[in-house]
Steps between C-alpha positions, in 0.01 A plus 500: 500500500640791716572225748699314262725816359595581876525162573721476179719832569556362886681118318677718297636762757528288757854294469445282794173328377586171388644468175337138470124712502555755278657235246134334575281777480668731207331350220161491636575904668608599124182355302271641767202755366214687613184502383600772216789259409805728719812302553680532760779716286213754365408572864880531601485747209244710579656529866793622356694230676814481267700250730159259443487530150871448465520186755164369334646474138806397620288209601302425224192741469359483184529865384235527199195399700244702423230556753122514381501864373771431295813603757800423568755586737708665216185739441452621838834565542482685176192689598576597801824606452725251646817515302687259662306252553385505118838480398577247708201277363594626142851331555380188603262441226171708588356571161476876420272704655101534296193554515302296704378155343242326661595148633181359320554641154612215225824446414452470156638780279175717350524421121428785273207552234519289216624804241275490220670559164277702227667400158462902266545397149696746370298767322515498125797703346333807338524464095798640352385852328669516166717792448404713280753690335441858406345548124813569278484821280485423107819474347522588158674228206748601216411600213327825304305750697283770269441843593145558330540892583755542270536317184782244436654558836586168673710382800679145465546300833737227444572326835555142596257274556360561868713778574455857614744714322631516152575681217243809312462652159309745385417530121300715324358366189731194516814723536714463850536838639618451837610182758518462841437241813213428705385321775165460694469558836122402636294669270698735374719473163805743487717535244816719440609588161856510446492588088311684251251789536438352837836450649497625879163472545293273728157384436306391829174277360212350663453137436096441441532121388725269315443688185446877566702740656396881593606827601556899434208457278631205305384181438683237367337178393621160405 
């Protein structure tokens, strides 16, 4: 094969060889390989023979051949730093420079795993807890409220149906001796007096259920 690159560099150097053999011998001199499958370009390569490489592909040489390791005469010039001889190749249709392939590996593009697809059924949306509203204090309901401490004395509550506030009397012994408002606020029952014996004064109760209410010693029961 070394025979056959010199013998190939002295057609193409010399101009006085007939044109009439190198016309007859070219295709045979480009197609040529050793026993590790080196063309005649990949040797011109690695002798850093630029004038060869550019009067070979002038004339044909198939650029991409790949010798058995996987070469090319793009990736020795790349590896061993020939710049302008790789971008020579690279302009005339050298493919770009990678790793090494081995002449004897398939051509046929490695297919991927099958993926395997797991179907997770959703989990189970978690029961819907019930909200539980806070326990409402008694409210108390219109109507006549007796203080069994002292005799006769009785608070009225007259209100609308549902509501908080409203209007109070207090009587003793069925007589009206003072009004006033009131309203109920959690569990508490206030109620400002605005006539009578009681008039300025303000009564703060505790509500015990819907029909007692408590406080300052008093108890006053439905």
């Amino acid at each position: 094969m070394i025979f056959v690159f010199y013998r190939t560099l002295a057609m193409i150097d010399d101009a006085n060889l007939d044109q009439r053999e190198i016309r007859a011998n070219w295709p045979a001199h480009l197609e040529w390989r050793t026993e590790f499958s080196w063309t005649i370009l990949i040797y011109a390569v690695q002798a850093e023979h630029f004038d060869t490489v550019r009067r070979l592909v002038e004339r044909g040489a198939n650029v991409n051949l790949r010798a058995e390791d996987g070469s090319t005469a793009a990736s020795i010039a790349y590896e061993n730093g020939m710049v302008s001889i790789y971008d020579y190749l690279r302009a005339n249709g050298a493919i770009a420079f990678e790793p090494r392939q081995s002449t004897q590996q398939s051509t046929t593009p490695t297919q991927a795993p099958p993926t395997t697809i797991i179907n997770v059924q959703p989990a189970a949306p978690a029961p819907a807890q019930t909200q539980q509203s806070a326990p409402q204090p008694p409210r108390l309901t219109s109507g006549f409220y007796w203080n069994g401490a002292v005799s006769g004395s009785m608070i009225n509550l007259i209100m609308v149906h549902g509501s908080t506030t409203g209007t109070a009397f207090h009587s003793i012994n069925n007589t009206n001796t003072s009004q006033g408002n009131f309203s109920m606020n959690g569990d508490q029952l206030i109620i400002t007096w605005f006539s009578g014996p009681l008039n300025g004064l303000r009564s703060v109760y505790r509500i015990d259920n819907a029909n007692q209410f408590s406080g300052s010693g008093e108890v006053w029961r439905k």
